[in-house]
C-alpha positions in Angstrom: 13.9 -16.6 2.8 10.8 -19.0 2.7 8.9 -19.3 -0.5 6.7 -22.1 0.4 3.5 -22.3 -1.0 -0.1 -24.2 0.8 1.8 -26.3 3.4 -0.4 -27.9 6.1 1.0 -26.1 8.9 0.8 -25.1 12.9 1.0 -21.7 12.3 -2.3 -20.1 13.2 -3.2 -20.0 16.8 -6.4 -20.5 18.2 -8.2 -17.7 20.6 -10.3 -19.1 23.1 -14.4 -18.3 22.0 -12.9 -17.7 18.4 -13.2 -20.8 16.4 -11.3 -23.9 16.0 -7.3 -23.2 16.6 -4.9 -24.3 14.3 -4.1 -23.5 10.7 -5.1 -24.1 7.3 -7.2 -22.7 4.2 -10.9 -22.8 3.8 -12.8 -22.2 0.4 -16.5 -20.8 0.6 -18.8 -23.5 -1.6 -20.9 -20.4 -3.4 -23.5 -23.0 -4.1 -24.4 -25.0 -0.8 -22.4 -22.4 2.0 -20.0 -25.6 2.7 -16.1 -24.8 3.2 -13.9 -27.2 1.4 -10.3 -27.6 2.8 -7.2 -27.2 1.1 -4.6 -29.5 2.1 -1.1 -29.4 1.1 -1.6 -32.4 -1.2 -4.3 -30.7 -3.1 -7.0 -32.8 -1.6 -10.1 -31.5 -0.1 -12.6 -32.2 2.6 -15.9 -31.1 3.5 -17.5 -30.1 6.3 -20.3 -27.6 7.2 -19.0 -24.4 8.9 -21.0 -21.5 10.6 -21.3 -18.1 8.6 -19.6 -15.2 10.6 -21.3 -12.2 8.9 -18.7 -12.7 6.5 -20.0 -15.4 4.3 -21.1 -12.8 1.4 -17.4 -11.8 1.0 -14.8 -12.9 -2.1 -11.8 -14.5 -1.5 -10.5 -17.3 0.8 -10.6 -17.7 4.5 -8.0 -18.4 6.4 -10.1 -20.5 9.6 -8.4 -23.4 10.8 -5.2 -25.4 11.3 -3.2 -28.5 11.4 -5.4 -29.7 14.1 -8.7 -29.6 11.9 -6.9 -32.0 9.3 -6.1 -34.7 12.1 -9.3 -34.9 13.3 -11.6 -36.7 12.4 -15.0 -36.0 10.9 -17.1 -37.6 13.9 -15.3 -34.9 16.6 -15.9 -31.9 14.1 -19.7 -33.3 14.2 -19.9 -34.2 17.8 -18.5 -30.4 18.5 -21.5 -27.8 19.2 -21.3 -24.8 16.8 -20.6 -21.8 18.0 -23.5 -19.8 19.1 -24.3 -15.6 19.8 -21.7 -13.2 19.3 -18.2 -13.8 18.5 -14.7 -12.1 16.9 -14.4 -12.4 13.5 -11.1 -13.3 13.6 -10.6 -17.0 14.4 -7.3 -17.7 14.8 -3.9 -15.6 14.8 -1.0 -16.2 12.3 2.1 -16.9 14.0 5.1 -15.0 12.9 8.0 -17.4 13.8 6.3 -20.0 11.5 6.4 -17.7 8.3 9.7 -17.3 9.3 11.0 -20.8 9.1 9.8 -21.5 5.9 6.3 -23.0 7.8 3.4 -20.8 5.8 2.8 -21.0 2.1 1.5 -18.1 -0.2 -1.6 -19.5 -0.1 -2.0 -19.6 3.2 -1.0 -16.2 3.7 -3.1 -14.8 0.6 -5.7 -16.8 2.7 -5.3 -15.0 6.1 -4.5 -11.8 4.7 -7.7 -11.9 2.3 -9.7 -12.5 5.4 -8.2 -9.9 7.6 -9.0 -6.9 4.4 -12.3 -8.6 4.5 -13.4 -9.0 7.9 -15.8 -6.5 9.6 -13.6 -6.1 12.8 -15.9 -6.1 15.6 -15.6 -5.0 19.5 -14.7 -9.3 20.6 -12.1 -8.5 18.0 -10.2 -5.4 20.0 -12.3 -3.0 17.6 -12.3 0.5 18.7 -9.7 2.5 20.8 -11.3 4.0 23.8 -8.3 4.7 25.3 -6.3 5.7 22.4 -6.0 8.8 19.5 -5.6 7.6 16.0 -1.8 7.6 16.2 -2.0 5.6 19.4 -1.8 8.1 22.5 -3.2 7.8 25.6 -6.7 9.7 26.1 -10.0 10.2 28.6 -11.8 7.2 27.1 -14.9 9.8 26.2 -14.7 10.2 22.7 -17.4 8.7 20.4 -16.7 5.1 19.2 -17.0 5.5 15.7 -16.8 9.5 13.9 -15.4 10.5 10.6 -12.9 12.8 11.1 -11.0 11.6 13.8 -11.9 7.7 14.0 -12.3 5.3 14.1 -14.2 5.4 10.8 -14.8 1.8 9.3 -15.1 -2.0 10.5 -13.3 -3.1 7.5 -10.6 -2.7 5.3 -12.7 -3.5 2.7 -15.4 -0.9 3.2 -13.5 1.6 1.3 -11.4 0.0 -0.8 -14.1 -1.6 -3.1 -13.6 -0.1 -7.2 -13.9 -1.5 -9.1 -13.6 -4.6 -6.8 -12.3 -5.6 -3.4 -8.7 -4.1 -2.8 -9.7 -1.2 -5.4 -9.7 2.4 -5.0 -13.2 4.4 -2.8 -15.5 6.9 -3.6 -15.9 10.4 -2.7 -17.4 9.0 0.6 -14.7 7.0 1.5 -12.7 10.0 2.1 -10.4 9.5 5.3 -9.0 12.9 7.3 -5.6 12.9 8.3 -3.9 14.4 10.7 -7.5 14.6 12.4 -6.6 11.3 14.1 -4.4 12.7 16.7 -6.8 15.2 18.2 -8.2 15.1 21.7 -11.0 15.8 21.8 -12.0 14.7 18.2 -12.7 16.7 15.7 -16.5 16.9 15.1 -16.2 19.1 11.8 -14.0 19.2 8.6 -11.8 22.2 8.5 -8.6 22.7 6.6 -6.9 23.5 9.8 -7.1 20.5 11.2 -7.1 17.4 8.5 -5.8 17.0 4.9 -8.4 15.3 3.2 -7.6 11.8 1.0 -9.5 10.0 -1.4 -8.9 6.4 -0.2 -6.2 5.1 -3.3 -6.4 1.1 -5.1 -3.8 -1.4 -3.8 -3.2 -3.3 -6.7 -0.3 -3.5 -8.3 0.9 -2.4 -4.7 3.9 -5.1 -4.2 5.7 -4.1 -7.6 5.3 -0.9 -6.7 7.2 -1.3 -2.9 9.6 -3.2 -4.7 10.1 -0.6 -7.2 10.6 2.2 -4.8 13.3 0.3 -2.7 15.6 -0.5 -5.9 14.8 3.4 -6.5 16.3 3.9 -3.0 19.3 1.8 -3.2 20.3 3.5 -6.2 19.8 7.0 -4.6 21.6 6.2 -1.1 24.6 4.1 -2.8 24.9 8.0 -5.0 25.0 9.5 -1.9 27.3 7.5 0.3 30.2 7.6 -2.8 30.1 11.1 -2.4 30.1 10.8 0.8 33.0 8.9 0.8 35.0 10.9 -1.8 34.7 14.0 0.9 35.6 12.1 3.4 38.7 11.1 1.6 39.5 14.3 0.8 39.2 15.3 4.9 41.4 12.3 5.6 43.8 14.1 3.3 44.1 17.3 5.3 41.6 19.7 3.9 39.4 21.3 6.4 36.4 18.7 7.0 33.6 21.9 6.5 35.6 23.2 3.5 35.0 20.1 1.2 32.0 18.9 -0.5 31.1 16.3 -3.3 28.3 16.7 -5.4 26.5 14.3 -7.4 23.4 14.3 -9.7 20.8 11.8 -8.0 19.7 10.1 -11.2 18.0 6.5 -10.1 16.2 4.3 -13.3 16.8 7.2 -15.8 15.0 9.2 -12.8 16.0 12.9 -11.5 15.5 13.7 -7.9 18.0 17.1 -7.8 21.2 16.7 -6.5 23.1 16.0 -3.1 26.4 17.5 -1.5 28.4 15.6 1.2 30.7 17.8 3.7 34.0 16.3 4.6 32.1 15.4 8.1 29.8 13.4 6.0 26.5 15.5 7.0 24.4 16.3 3.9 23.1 19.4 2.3 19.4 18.8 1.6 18.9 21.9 -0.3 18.5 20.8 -4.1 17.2 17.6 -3.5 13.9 17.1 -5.0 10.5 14.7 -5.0 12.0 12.7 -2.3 12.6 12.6 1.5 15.5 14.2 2.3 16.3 10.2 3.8 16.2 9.4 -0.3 14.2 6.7 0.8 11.2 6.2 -1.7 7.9 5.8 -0.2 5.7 4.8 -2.4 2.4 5.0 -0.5 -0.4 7.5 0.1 -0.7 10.6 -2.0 1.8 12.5 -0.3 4.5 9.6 -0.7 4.8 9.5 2.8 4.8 5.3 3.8 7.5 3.3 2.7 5.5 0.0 3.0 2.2 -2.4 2.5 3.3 -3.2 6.7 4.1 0.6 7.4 0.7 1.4 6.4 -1.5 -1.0 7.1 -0.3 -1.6 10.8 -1.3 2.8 11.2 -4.3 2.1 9.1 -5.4 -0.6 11.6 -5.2 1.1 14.6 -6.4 4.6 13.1 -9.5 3.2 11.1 -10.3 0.2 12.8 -9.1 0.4 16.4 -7.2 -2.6 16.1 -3.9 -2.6 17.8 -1.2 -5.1 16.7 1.5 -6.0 19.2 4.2 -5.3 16.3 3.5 -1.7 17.2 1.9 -1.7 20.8 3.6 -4.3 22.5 2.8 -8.3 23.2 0.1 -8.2 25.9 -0.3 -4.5 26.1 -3.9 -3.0 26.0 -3.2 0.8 25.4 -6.4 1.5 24.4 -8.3 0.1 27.0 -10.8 -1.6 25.4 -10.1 -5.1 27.4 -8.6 -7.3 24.8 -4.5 -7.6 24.0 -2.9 -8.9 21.1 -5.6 -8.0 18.2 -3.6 -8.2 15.4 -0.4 -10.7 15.7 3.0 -9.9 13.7 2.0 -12.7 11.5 -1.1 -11.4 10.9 0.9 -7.9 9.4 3.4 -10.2 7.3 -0.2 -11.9 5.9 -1.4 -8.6 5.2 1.7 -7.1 3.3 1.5 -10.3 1.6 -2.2 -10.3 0.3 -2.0 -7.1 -0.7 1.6 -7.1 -2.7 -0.1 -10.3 -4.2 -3.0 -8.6 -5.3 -3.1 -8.5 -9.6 -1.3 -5.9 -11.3 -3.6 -3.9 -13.6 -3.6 -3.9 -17.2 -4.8 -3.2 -20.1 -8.9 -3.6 -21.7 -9.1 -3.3 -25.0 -12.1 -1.8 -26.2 -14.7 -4.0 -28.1 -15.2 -1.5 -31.2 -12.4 -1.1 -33.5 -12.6 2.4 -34.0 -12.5 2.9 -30.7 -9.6 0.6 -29.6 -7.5 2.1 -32.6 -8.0 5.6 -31.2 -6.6 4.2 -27.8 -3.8 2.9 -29.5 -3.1 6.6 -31.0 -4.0 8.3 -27.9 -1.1 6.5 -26.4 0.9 8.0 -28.8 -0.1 11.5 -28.2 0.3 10.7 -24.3 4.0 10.6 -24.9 4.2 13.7 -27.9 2.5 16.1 -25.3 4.9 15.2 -22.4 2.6 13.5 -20.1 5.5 10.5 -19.7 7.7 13.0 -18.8 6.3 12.3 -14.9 3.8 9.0 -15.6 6.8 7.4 -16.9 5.0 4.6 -18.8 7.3 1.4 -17.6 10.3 1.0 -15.3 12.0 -2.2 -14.7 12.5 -4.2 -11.5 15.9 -5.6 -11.3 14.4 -8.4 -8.8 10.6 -9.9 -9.5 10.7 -10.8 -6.1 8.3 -9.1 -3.4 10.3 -9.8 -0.1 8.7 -9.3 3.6 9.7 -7.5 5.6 11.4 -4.3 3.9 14.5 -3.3 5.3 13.3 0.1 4.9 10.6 -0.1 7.9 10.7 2.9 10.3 12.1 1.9 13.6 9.1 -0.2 15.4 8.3 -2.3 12.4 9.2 -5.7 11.7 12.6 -5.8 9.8 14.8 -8.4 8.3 16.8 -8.3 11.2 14.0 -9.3 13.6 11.8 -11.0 12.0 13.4 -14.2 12.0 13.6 -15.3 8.5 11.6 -13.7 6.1 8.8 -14.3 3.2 9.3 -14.1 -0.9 7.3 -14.5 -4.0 7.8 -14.3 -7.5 5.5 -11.6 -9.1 5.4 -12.6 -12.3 4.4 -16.3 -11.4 2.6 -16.5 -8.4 -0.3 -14.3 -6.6 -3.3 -12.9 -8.6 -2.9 -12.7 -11.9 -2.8 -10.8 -13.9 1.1 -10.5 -12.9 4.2 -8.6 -14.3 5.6 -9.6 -17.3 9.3 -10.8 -16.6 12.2 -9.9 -18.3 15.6 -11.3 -18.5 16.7 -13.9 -16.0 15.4 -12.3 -13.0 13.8 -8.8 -14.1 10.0 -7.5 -14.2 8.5 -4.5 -16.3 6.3 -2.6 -14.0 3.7 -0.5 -16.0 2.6 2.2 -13.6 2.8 5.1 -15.5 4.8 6.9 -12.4 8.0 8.1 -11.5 7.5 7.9 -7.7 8.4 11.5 -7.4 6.6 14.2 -5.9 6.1 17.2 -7.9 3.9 20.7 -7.3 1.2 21.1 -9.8 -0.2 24.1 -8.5 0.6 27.9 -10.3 -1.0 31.2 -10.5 -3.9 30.1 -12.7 -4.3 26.3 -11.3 -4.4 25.8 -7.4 -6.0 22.8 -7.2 -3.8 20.4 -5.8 -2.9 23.6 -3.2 -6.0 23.6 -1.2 -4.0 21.6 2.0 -2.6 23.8 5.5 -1.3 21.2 7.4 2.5 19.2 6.7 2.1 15.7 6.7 5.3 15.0 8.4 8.9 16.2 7.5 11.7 16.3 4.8 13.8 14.3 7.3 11.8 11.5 6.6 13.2 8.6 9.0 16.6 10.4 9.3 17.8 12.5 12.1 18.4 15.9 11.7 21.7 16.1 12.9 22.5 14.5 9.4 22.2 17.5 7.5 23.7 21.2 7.1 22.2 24.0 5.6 18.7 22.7 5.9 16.1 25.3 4.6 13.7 27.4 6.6 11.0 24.9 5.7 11.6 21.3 6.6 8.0 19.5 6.5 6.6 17.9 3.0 5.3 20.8 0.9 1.7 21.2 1.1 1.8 21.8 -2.6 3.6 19.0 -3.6 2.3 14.8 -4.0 3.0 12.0 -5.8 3.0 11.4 -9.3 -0.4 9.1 -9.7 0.0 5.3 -11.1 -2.1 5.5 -13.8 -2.4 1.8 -14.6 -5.7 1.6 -12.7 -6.8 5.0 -14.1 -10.1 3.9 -16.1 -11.6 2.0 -13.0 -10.3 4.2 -10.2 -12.8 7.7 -10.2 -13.0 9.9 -9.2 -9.5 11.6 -9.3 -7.5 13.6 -7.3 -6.5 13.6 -3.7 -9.7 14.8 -2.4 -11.3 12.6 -5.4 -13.2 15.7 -6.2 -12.6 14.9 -10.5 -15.0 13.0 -11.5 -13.6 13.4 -14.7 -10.1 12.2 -16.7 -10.2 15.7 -18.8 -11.1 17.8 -15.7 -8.3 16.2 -13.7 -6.0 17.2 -17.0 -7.9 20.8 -16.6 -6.0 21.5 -13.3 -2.6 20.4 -14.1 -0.7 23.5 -13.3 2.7 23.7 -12.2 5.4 21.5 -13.2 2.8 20.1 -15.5 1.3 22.9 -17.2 2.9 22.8 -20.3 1.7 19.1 -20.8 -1.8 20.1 -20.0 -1.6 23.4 -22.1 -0.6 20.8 -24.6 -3.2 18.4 -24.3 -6.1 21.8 -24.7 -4.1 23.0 -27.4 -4.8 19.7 -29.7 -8.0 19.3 -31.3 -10.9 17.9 -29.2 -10.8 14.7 -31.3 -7.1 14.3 -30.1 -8.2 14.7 -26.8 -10.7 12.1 -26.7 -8.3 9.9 -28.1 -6.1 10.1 -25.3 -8.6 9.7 -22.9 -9.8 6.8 -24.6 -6.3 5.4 -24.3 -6.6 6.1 -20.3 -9.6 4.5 -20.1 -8.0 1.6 -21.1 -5.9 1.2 -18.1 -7.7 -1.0 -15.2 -8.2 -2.9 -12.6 -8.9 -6.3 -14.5 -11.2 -9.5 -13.2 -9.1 -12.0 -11.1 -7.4 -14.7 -14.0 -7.2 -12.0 -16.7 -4.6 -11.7 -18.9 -2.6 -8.1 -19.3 -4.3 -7.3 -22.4 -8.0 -8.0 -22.1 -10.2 -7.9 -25.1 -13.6 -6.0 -24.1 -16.2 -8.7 -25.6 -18.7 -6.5 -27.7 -22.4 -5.7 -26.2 
């Protein structure tokens, strides 16, 4: 598994109209609007570039390749710039190359930074005439941008933007799901026909994949030993539908219920809780319903943008009819994954005044005594610090270990954004998210708030079949009640709150805590309203820091 980082490299291909082919890192100059070139060796050169439309954007650009640092200066001069409209994306990252060890981190923090920040336009594949939000063939009638249905945005980066690129969105950038599939679209909001999301922040996100697959192994090695002490016991002559094994499912101190194992190895589902009956964590969206950065930004593509990847639509193919094949390569997902999983973790700012940052430090105290880390469970531990690409976990469709032809690592607590995890022992990570990964219901006959959704967004099976199980319960999709305990370690720079972000507010986020949580919240309105404020203080603490930052940042004061 490659771990290369900035190697000159052939990797990126060049589209015919798009740019220079080839591969390679560019830097904006914020001063003169120059790109400087990264080589492998460190050294740079200059040359004046045309500004797509993106040249106001953070971050690095991934343009152009090996060829551009073997030619020399007098052909990039000699060579008319581009002119009139053109894609946005340049060049393509090739998959085989990441997979041979070919593509540095930088490169693919490069590409993948690019790709969040681009504003995908119709030379790019933009737009799915042709296609519903979850990719099915339709009249190509439908509006090209609306949002409730899609497409809704040219740019990753048009809703994720608090406090800063990659970061959580506002109210506004509210996405619909489930309206995605209609045809016709839906030209209102209604309940019945989309769960509205507040658009979540992705940093922090690779810990947090890699979290939720150690979470997983645990669970499914729990489940195959019982599953293996019933099927000894069949083996031994009792009757295969007479015996079952039961075990607790306890993963990282964590309790999801338990699971029973017939002697014909099928599964009773019926007291397992916060998971997918799969026990396969998936850590993204509020509903926990994607198991990865791929999963998730490949459907994202294609449902906000319109742009199609051949990972999920097929080399050549053109199922949305919109004339151009191939707009997003399997390279380009892998750089993607990469950017965002390499994204920095948030931490900690300490507030300027003393007397306020002492009453953070209490209110983090009081956070625990009232039972709020019951559920934001204040630090796990990674057993690996390594974010790996592809996860075996991927839904059939997606790039897997087993395809992909060689894979991609990083250390997380020494390369990507900082700030980065803190490592522990020889190969460990503590991963400050304030979650358990679990879904719980925080709705009761005095708080609702977290009940206001009618649609299932998908099913307990998660990626298994069926036929796995025995005794499955009347209802098998993923409670409409029921979503994922919220990180918290982004909570001061991520409002407004709640899945609709309808909570402007820490305390009145706290207010509607029902359910499985009321007793903390009853708690937290039961102390004195100083007492409250310092825990809020404490929560306001938790961020999104600047790029460089250390963990623990010290407010300056003014």
């Amino acid at each position: 598994m490659s771990s290369a980082r900035g190697r000159a490299t052939d990797s990126i291909r060049g589209i015919p109209g798009r740019g220079h082919g080839g591969g390679g890192i560019e830097e904006a100059d914020g001063r003169t609007g120059a790109m400087k070139t990264v080589k492998a060796n460190g050294d740079y050169s200059m040359h004046k570039v045309q500004q797509f439309g993106n040249s106001d954007r953070r971050g690095w650009f991934a343009v152009v390749g090996l060829a551009l640092f073997l030619m020399p200066a007098a052909a990039l001069a000699q060579e008319p710039p581009p002119i009139g409209d053109r894609p946005t994306i340049a060049a393509h990252l090739d998959q085989a190359a990441i997979g041979r060890g070919a593509v540095g981190l930088d490169e693919l923090m490069a590409h993948g930074s690019m790709l969040f920040l681009a504003r995908f336009n119709t030379l790019d594949g933009q737009g799915r005439p042709a296609s519903t939000g979850t990719g099915a063939p339709r009249v190509p009638v439908e509006p090209a941008f609306i949002r409730t249905s899609g497409p809704t945005s040219n740019s990753c980066a048009g809703c994720h933007i608090i406090p800063r690129i990659g970061g959580a969105g506002d109210f506004v950038a509210n996405t619909f799901l489930q309206a995605e599939a209609l045809d016709p679209v839906a030209r209102f909001v209604l309940p019945e026909f989309a769960n509205e999301r507040n658009t979540l922040g992705m940093h922090g996100s690779g810990p947090i994949e890699m979290l939720a697959r150690e979470l997983t192994r645990e669970l499914i090695a729990i489940r195959e030993t019982a599953r293996e002490a019933a099927l000894i016991r069949a083996r031994a002559g009792e009757s295969p539908l007479d015996v079952e094994e039961t075990r607790a499912l306890v993963a990282k101190g964590i309790r999801f219920g338990e699971i029973t194992v017939r002697g014909d190895g099928k599964v009773n589902p019926s007291r397992i809780e916060g998971v997918d009956w799969d026990l396969i964590v998936k850590p993204f969206r509020h509903k926990g319903t994607s198991v990865s950065l791929r999963e998730i930004s490949d459907y994202s593509l294609n449902h906000h943008h319109g742009m199609q990847s051949s990972e999920r639509f097929g080399l050549g193919a053109d199922p949305d009819g919109d004339g151009v094949t191939d707009e997003i390569s399997v390279g380009d997902l892998t750089a993607l994954a990469v950017y965002q999983a390499s994204l920095g973790t948030p931490g900690q700012r300490i507030p300027a005044d003393p007397a306020a940052a002492r009453a953070a430090e209490t209110g983090r105290e009081r956070f625990g005594q009232i039972g709020c880390a019951a559920c934001h469970i204040a630090e796990l531990t990674l057993d690996d610090r390594r974010f790996q690409e592809p996860n075996p976990l991927n839904p059939p469709g997606q790039l897997s270990p087993a395809n992909a032809g060689g894979g991609f690592a990083f250390d997380m607590t020494r390369e990507g954004e900082k700030p980065r995890l803190e490592p522990v022992g020889t190969s460990g990570a503590i991963v400050r998210a304030f979650t358990d990964l679990k879904r719980h219901d925080l709705n009761d006959a005095d708080f609702d708030h977290f009940a206001n959704e009618r649609l299932a967004d998908g099913t307990l099976f998660g990626f298994a079949s069926p036929e796995e199980f025995y005794r499955v319960p009347e209802r098998v999709g993923r409670s409409t009640r029921e979503f994922l305990t919220r990180k918290l370690w982004d909570v001061g720079s991520s409002d407004p709150y709640g899945h609709r972000g309808d909570l402007p507010m820490i305390t009145e986020a706290i207010h509607v805590h029902g359910g499985e949580a009321r007793a903390s919240r009853d708690a937290f309105f039961a102390l004195p309203k100083a007492e409250q404020n310092e825990i809020v203080e404490f929560l306001k603490t938790l961020q999104v820091l600047p790029p460089g930052s250390p963990p623990r940042l010290q407010a300056r004061a003014g």
